[in-house]
C-alpha positions as CSV (number, residue, x, y, z in Angstrom):
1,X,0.0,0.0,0.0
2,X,0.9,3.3,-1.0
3,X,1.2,6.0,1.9
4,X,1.9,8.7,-0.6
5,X,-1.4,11.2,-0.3
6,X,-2.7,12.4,-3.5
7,X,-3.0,15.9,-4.2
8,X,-6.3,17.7,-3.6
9,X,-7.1,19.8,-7.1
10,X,-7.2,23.2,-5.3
11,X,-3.4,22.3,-4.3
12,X,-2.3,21.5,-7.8
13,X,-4.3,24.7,-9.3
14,X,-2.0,26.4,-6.7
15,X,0.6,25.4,-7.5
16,X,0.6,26.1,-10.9
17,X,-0.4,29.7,-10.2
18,X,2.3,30.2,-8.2
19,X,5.2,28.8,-10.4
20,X,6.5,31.4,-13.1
21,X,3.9,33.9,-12.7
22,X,4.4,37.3,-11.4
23,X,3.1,38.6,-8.4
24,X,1.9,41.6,-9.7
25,X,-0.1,42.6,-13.1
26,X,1.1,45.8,-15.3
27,X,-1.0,49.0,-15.8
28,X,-1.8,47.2,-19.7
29,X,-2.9,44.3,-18.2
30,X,-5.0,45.7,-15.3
31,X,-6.6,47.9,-18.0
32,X,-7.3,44.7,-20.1
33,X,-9.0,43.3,-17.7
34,X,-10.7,46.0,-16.2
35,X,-12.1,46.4,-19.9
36,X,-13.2,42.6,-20.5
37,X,-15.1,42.4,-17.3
38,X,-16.7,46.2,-17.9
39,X,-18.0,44.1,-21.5
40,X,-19.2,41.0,-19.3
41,X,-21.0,43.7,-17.1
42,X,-22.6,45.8,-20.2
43,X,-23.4,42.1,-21.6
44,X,-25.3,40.9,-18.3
45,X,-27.1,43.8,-18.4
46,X,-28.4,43.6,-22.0
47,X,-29.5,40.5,-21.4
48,X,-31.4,41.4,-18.3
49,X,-33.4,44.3,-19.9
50,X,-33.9,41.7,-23.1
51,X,-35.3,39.3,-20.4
52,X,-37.5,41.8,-18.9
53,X,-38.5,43.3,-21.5
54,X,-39.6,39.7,-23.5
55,X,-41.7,38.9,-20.0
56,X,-43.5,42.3,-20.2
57,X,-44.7,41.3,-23.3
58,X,-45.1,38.2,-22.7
59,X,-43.1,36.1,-24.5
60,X,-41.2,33.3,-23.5
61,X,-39.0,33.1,-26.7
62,X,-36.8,36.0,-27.5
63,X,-37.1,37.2,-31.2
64,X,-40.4,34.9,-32.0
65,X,-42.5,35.9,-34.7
66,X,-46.1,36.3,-33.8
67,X,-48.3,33.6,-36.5
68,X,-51.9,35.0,-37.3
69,X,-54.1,32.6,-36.9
């Protein structure tokens, strides 16, 4: 039997993080990321007034055509 303990995924994620990578981000890269998260936050919130607006009118299905019957 083996009493070599496996490592638990957050250790290995750790790890990896930790080798080679530097500690702190450059002004480019802070400004990267400030601006893909601003577009994940103007996204979210598209899609939230989308939502709300479809369930004003009713609708359950974005974009559906109404069928005259």
């Amino acid at each position: 039997m083996s009493t070599k303990k496996e490592p638990l995924p957050a250790e290995i994620q750790d790890n990896a993080a930790n080798k080679g990578v530097a500690a702190e981000l450059s002004d480019e890269a802070i400004r990267n990321l400030t601006g893909f998260f601003d577009v994940l936050i103007q996204m979210d919130f598209a899609q939230k007034q989308r939502n709300e607006r479809n369930d004003e009118d009713g609708n359950d299905l974005p974009n559906t055509p109404k069928v005259a019957t």
